[in-house]
PQR file of N, CA, C, O and H, with PARSE charges and radii, in Angstrom:
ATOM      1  N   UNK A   1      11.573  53.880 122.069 -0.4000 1.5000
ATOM      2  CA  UNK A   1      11.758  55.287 121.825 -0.0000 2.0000
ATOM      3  C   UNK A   1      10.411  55.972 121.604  0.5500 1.7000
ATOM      4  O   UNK A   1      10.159  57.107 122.008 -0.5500 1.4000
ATOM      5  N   UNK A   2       9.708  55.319 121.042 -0.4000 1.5000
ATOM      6  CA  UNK A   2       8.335  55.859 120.602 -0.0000 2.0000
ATOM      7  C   UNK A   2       7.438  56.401 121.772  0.5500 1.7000
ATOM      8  O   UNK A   2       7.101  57.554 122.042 -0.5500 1.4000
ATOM      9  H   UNK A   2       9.913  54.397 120.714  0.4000 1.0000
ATOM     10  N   UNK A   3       7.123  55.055 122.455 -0.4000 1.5000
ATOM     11  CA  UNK A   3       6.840  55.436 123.949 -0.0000 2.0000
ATOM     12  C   UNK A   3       7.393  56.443 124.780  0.5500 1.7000
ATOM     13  O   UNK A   3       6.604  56.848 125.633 -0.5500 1.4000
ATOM     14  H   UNK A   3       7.396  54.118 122.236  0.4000 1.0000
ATOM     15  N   UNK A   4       8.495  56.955 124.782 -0.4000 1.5000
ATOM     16  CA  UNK A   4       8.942  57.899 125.646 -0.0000 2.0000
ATOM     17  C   UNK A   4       8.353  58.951 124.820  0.5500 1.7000
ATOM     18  O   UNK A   4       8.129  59.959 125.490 -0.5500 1.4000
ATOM     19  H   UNK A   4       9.135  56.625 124.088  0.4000 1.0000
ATOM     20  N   UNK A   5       7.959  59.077 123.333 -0.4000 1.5000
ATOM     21  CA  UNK A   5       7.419  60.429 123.118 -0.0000 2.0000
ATOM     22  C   UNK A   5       6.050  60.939 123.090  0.5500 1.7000
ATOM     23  O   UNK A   5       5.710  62.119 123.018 -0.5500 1.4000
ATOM     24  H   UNK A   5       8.141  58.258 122.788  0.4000 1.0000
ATOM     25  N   UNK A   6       5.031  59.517 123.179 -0.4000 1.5000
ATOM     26  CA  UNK A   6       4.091  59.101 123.807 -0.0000 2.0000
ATOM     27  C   UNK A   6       3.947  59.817 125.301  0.5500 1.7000
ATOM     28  O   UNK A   6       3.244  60.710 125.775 -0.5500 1.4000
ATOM     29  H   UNK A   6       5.307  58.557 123.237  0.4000 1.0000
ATOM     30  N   UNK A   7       4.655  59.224 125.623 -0.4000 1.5000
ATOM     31  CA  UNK A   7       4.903  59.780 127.091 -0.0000 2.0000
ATOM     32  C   UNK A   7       4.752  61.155 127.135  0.5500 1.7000
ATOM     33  O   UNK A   7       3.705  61.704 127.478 -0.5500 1.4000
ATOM     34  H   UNK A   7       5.226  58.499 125.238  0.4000 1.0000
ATOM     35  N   UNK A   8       5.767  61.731 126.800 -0.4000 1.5000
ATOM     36  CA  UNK A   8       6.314  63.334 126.807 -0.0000 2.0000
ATOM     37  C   UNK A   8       5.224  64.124 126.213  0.5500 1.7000
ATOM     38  O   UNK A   8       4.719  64.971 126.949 -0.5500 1.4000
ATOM     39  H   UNK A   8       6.617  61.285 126.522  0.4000 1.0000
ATOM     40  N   UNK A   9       4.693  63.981 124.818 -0.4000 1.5000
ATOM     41  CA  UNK A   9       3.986  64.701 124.747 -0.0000 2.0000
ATOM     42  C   UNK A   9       2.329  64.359 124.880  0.5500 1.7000
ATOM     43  O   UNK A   9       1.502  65.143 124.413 -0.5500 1.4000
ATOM     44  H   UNK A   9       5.104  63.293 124.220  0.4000 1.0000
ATOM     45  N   UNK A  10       1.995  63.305 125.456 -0.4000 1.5000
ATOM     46  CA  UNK A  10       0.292  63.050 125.700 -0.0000 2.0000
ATOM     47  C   UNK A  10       0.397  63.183 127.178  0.5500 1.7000
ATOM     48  O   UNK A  10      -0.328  64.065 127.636 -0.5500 1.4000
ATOM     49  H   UNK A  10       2.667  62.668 125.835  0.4000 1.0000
ATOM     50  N   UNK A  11       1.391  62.280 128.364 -0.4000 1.5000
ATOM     51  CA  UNK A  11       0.456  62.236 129.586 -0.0000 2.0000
ATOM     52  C   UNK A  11       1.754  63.449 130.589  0.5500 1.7000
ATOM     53  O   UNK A  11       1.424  63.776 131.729 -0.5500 1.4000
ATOM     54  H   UNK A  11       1.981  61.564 127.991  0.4000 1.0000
ATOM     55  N   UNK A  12       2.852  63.874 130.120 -0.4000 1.5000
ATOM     56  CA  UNK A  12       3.886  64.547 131.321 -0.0000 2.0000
ATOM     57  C   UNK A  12       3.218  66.130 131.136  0.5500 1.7000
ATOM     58  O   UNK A  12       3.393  66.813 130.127 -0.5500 1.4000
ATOM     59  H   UNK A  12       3.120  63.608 129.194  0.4000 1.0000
ATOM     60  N   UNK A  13       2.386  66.570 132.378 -0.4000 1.5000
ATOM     61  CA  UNK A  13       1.963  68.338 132.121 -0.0000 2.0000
ATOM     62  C   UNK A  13       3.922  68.585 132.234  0.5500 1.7000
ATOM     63  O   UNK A  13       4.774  67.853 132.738 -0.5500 1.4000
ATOM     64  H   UNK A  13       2.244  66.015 133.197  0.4000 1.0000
ATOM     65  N   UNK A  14       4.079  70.258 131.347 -0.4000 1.5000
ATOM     66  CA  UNK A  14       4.738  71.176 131.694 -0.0000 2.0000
ATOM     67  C   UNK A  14       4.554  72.129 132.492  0.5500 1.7000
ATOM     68  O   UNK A  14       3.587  72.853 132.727 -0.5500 1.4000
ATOM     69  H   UNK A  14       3.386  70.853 130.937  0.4000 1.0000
ATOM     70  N   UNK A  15       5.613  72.056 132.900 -0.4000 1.5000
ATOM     71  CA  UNK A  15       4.991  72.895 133.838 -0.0000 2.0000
ATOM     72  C   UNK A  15       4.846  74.705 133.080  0.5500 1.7000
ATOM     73  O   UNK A  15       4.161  75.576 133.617 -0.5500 1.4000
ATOM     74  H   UNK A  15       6.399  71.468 132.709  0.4000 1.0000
ATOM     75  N   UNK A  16       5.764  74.953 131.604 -0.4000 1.5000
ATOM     76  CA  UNK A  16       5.518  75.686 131.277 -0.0000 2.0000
ATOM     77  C   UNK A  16       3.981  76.559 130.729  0.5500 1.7000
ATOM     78  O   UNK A  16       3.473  77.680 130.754 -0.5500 1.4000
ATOM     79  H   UNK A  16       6.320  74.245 131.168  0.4000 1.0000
ATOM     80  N   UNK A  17       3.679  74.994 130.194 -0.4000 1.5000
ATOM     81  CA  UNK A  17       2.354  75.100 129.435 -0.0000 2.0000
ATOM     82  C   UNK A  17       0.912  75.049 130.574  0.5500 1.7000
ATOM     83  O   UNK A  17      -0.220  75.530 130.527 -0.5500 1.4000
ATOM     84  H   UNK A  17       4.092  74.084 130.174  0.4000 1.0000
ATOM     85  N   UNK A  18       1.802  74.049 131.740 -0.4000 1.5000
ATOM     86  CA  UNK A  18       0.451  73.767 132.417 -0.0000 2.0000
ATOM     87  C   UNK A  18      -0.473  72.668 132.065  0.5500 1.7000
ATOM     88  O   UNK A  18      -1.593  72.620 132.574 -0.5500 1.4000
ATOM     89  H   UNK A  18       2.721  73.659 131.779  0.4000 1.0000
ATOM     90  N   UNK A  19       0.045  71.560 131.006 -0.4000 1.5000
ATOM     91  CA  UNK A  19      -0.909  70.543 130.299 -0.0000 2.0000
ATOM     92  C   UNK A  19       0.212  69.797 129.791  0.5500 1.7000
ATOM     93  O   UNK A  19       1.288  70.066 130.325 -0.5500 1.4000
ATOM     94  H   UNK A  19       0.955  71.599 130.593  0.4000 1.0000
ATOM     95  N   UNK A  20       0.215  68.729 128.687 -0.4000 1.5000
ATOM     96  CA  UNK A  20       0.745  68.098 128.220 -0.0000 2.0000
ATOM     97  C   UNK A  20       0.968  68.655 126.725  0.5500 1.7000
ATOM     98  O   UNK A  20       0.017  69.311 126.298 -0.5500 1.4000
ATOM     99  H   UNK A  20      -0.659  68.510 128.254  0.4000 1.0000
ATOM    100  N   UNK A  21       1.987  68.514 125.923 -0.4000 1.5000
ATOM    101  CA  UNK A  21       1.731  69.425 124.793 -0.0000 2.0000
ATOM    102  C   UNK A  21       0.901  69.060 123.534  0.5500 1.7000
ATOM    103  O   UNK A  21       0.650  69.831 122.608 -0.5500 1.4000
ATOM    104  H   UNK A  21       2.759  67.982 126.269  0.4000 1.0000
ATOM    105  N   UNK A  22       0.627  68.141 123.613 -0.4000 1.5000
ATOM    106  CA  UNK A  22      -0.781  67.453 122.388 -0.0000 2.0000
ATOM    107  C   UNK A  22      -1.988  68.341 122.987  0.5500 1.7000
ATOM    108  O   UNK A  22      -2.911  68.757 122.287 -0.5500 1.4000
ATOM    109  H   UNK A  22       0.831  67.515 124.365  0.4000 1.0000
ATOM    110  N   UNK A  23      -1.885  68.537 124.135 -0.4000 1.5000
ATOM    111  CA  UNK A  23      -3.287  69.215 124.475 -0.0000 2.0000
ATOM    112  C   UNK A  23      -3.401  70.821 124.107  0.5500 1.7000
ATOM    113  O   UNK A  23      -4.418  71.339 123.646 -0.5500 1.4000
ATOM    114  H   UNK A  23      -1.135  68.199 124.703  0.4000 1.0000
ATOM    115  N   UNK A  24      -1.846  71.692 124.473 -0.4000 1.5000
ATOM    116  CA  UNK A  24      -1.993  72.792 124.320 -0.0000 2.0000
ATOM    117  C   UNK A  24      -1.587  72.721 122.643  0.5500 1.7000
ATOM    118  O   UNK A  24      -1.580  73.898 122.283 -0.5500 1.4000
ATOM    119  H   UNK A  24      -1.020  71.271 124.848  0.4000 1.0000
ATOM    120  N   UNK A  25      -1.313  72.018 121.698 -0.4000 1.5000
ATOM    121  CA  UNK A  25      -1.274  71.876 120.498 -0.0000 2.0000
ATOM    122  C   UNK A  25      -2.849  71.611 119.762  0.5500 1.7000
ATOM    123  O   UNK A  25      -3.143  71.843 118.590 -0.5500 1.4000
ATOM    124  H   UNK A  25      -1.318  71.062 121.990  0.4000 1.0000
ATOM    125  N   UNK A  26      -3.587  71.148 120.658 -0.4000 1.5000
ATOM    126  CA  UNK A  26      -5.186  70.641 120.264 -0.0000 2.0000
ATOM    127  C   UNK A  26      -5.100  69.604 119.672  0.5500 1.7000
ATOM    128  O   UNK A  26      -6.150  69.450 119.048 -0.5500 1.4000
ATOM    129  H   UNK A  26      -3.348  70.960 121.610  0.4000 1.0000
ATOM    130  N   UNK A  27      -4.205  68.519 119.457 -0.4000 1.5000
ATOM    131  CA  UNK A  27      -3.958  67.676 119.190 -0.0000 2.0000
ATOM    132  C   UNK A  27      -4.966  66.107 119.993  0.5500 1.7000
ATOM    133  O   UNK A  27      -5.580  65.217 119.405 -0.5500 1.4000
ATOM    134  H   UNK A  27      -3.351  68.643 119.963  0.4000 1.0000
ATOM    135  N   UNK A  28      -4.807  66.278 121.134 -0.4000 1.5000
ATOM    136  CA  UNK A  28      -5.646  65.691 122.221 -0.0000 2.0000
ATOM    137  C   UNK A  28      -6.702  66.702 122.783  0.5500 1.7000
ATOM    138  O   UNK A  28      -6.644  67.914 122.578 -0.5500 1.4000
ATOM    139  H   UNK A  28      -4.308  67.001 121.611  0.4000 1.0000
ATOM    140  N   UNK A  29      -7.589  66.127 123.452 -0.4000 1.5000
ATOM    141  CA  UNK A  29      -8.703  66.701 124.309 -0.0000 2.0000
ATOM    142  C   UNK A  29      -8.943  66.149 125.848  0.5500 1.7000
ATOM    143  O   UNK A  29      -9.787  66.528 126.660 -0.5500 1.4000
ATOM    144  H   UNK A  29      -7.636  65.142 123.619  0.4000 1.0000
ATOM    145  N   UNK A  30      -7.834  65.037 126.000 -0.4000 1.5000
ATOM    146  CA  UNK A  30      -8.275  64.302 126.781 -0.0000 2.0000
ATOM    147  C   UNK A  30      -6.621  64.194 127.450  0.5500 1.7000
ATOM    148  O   UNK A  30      -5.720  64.215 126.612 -0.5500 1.4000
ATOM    149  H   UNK A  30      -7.148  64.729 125.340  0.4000 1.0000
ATOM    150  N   UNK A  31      -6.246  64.088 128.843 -0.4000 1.5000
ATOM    151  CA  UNK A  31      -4.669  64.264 129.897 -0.0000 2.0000
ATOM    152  C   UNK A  31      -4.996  62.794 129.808  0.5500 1.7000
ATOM    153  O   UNK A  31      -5.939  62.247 130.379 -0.5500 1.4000
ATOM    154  H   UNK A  31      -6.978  64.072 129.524  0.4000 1.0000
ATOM    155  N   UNK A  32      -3.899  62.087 128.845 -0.4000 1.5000
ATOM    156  CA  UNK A  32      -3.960  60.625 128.659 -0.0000 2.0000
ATOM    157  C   UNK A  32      -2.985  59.883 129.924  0.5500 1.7000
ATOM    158  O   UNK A  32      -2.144  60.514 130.565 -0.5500 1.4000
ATOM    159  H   UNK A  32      -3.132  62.531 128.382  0.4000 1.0000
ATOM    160  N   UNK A  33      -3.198  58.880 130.061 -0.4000 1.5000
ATOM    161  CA  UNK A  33      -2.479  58.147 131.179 -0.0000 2.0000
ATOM    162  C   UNK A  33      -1.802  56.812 130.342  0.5500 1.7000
ATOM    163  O   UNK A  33      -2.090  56.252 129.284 -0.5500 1.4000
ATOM    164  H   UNK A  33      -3.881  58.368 129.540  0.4000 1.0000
ATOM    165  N   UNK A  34      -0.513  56.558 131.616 -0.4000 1.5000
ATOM    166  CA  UNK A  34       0.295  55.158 130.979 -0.0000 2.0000
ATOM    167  C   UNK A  34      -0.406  53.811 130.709  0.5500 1.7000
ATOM    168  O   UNK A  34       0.043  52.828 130.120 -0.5500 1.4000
ATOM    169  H   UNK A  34      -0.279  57.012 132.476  0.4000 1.0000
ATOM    170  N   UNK A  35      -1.856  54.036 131.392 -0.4000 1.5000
ATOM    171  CA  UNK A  35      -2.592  52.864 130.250 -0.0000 2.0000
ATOM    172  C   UNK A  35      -3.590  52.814 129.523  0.5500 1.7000
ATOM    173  O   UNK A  35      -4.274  51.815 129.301 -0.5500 1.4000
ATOM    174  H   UNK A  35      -2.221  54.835 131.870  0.4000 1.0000
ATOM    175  N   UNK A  36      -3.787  54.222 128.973 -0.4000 1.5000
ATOM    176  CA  UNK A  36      -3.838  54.346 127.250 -0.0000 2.0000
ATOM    177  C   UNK A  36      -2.729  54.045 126.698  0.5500 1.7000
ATOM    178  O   UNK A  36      -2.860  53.215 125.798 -0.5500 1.4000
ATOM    179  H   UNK A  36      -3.231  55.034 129.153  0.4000 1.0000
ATOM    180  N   UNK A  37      -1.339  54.514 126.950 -0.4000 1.5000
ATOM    181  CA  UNK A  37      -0.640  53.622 126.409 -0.0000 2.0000
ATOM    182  C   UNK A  37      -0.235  52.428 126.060  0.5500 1.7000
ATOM    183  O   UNK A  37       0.147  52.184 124.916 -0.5500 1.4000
ATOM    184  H   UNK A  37      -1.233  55.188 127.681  0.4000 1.0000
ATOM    185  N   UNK A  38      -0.257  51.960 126.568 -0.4000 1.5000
ATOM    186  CA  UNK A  38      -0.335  50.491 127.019 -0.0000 2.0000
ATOM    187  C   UNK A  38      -1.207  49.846 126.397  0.5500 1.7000
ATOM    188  O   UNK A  38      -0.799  48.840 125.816 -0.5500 1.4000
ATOM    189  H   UNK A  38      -0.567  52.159 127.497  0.4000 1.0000
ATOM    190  N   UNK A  39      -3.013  50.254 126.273 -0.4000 1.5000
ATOM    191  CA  UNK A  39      -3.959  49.709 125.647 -0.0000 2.0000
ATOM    192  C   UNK A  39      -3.376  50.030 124.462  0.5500 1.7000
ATOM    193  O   UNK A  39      -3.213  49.010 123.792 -0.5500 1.4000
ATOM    194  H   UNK A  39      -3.344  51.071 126.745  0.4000 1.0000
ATOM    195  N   UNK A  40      -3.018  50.952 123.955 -0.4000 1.5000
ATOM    196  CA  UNK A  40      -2.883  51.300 122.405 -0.0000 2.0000
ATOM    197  C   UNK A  40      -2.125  50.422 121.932  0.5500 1.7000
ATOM    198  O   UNK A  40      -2.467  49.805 120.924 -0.5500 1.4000
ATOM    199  H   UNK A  40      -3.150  51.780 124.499  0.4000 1.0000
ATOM    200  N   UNK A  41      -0.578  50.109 122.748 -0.4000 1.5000
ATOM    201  CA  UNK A  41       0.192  49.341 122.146 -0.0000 2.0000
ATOM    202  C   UNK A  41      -0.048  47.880 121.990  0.5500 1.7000
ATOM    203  O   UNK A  41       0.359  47.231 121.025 -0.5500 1.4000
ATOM    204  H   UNK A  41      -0.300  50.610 123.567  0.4000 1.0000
ATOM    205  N   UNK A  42      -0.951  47.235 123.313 -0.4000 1.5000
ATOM    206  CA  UNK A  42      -1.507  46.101 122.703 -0.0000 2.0000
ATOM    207  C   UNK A  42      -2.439  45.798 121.785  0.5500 1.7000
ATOM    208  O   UNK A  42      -2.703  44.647 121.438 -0.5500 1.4000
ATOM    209  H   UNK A  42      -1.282  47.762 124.096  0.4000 1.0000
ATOM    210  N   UNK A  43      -2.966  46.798 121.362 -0.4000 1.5000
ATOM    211  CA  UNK A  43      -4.398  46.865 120.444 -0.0000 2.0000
ATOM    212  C   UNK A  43      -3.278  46.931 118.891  0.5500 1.7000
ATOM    213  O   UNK A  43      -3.687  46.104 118.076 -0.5500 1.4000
ATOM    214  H   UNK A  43      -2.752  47.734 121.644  0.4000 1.0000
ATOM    215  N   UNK A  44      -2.383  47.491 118.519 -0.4000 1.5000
ATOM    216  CA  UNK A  44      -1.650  47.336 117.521 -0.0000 2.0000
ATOM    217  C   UNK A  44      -1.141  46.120 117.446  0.5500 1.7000
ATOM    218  O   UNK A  44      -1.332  45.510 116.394 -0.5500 1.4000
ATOM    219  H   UNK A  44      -2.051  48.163 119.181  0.4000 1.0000
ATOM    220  N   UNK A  45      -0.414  45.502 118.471 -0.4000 1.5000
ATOM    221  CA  UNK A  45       0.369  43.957 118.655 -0.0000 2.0000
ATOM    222  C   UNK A  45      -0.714  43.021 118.134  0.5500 1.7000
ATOM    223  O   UNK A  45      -0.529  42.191 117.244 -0.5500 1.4000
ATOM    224  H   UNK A  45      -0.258  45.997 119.325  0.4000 1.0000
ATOM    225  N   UNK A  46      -2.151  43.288 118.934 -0.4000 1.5000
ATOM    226  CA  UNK A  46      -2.733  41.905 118.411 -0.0000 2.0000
ATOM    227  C   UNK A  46      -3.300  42.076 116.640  0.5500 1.7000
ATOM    228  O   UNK A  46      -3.686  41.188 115.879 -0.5500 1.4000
ATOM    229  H   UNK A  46      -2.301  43.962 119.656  0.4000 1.0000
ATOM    230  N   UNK A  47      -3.171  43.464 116.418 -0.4000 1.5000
ATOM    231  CA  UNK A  47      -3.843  42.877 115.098 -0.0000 2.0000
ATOM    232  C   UNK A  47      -3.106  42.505 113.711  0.5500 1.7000
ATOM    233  O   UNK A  47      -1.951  42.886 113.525 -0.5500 1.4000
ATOM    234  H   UNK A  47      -2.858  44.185 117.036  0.4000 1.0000
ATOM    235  N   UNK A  48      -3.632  41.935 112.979 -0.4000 1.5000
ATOM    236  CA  UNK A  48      -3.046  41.007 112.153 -0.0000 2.0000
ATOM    237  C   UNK A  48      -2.298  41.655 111.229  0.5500 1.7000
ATOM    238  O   UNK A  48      -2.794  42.692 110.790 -0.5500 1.4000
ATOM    239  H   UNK A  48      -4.571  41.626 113.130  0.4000 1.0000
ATOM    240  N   UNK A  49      -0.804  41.191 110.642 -0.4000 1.5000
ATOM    241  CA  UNK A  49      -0.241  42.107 109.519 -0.0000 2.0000
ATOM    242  C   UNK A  49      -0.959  41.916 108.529  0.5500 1.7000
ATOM    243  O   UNK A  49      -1.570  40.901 108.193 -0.5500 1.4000
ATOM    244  H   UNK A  49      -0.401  40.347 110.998  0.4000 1.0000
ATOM    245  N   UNK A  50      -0.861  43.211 107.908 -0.4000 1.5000
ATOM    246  CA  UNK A  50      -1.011  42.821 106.203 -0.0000 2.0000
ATOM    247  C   UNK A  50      -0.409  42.180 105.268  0.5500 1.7000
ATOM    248  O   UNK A  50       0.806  42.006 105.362 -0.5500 1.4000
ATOM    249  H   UNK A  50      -0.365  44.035 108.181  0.4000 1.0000
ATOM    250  N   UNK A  51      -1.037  41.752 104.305 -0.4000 1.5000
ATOM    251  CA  UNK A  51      -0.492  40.633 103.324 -0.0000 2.0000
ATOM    252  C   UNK A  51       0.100  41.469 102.468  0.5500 1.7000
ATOM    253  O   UNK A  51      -0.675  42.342 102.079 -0.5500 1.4000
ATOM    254  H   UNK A  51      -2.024  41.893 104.229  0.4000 1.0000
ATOM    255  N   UNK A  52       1.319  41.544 101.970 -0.4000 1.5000
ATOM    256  CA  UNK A  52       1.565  42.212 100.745 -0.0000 2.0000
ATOM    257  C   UNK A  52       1.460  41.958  99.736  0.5500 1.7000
ATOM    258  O   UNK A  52       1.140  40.769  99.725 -0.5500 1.4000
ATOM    259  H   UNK A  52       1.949  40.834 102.286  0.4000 1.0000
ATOM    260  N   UNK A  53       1.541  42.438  98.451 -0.4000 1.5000
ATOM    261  CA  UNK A  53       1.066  42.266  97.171 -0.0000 2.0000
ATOM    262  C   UNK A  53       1.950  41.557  96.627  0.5500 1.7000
ATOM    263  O   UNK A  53       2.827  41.042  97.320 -0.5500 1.4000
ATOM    264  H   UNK A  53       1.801  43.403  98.459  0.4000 1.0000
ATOM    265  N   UNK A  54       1.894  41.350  95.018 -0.4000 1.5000
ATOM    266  CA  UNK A  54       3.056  41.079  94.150 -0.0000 2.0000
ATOM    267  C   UNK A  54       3.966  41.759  93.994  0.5500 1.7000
ATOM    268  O   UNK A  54       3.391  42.841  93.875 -0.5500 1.4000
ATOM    269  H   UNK A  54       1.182  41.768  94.454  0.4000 1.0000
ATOM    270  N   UNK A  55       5.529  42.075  93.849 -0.4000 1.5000
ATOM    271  CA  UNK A  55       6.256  43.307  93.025 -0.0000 2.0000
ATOM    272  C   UNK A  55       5.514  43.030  91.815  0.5500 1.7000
ATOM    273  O   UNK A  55       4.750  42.201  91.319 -0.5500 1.4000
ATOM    274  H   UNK A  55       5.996  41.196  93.946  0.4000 1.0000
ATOM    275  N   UNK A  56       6.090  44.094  91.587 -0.4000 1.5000
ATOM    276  CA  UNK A  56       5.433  44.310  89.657 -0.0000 2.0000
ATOM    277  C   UNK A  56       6.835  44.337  89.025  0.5500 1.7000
ATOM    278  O   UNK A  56       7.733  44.962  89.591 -0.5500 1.4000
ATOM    279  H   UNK A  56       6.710  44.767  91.990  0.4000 1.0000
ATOM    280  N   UNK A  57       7.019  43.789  88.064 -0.4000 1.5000
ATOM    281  CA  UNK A  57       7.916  43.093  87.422 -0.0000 2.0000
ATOM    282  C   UNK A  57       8.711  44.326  86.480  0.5500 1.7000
ATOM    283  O   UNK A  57       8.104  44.612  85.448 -0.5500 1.4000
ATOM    284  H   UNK A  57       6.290  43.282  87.605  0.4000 1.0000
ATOM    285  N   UNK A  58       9.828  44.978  86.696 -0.4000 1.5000
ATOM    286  CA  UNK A  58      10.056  45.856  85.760 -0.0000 2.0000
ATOM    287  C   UNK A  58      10.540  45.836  84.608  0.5500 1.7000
ATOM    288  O   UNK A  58      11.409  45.056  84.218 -0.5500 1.4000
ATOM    289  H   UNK A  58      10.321  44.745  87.534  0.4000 1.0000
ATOM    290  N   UNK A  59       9.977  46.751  83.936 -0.4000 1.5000
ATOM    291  CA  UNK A  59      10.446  46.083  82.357 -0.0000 2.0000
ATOM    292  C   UNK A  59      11.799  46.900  81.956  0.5500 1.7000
ATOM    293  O   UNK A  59      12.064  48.062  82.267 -0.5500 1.4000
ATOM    294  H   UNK A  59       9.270  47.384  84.252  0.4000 1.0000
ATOM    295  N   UNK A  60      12.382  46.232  81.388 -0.4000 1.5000
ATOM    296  CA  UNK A  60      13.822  46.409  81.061 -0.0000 2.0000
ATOM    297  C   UNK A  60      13.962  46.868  79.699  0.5500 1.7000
ATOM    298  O   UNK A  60      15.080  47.077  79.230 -0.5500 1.4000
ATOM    299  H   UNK A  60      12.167  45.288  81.136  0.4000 1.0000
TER
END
């Protein structure tokens, strides 16, 4: 799902706007393509989760 909004609003111009809407939002600077996507999503996959902490023990 994410990807399709990826999609929609970084690389599909409107034809209303004439651009993609991250761009006419100023959000982007740059008419991104499906592999920036792609790089992005593997660049998240490979990196490592975080460790989580302790709970903290509530007192009663």
């Amino acid at each position: 799902m994410a990807l399709h909004f990826m999609y929609y609003n970084f690389v599909r111009i409107h034809a209303s706007l004439r651009m993609p809407p991250a761009m006419a939002a100023g959000v982007s600077g740059k008419l991104w393509e499906i592999g920036d996507i792609v790089a992005l999503n593997e660049a998240k996959e490979t990196e490592k989760p975080m460790v989580r902490g302790h709970y903290k023990v509530s007192a009663r």
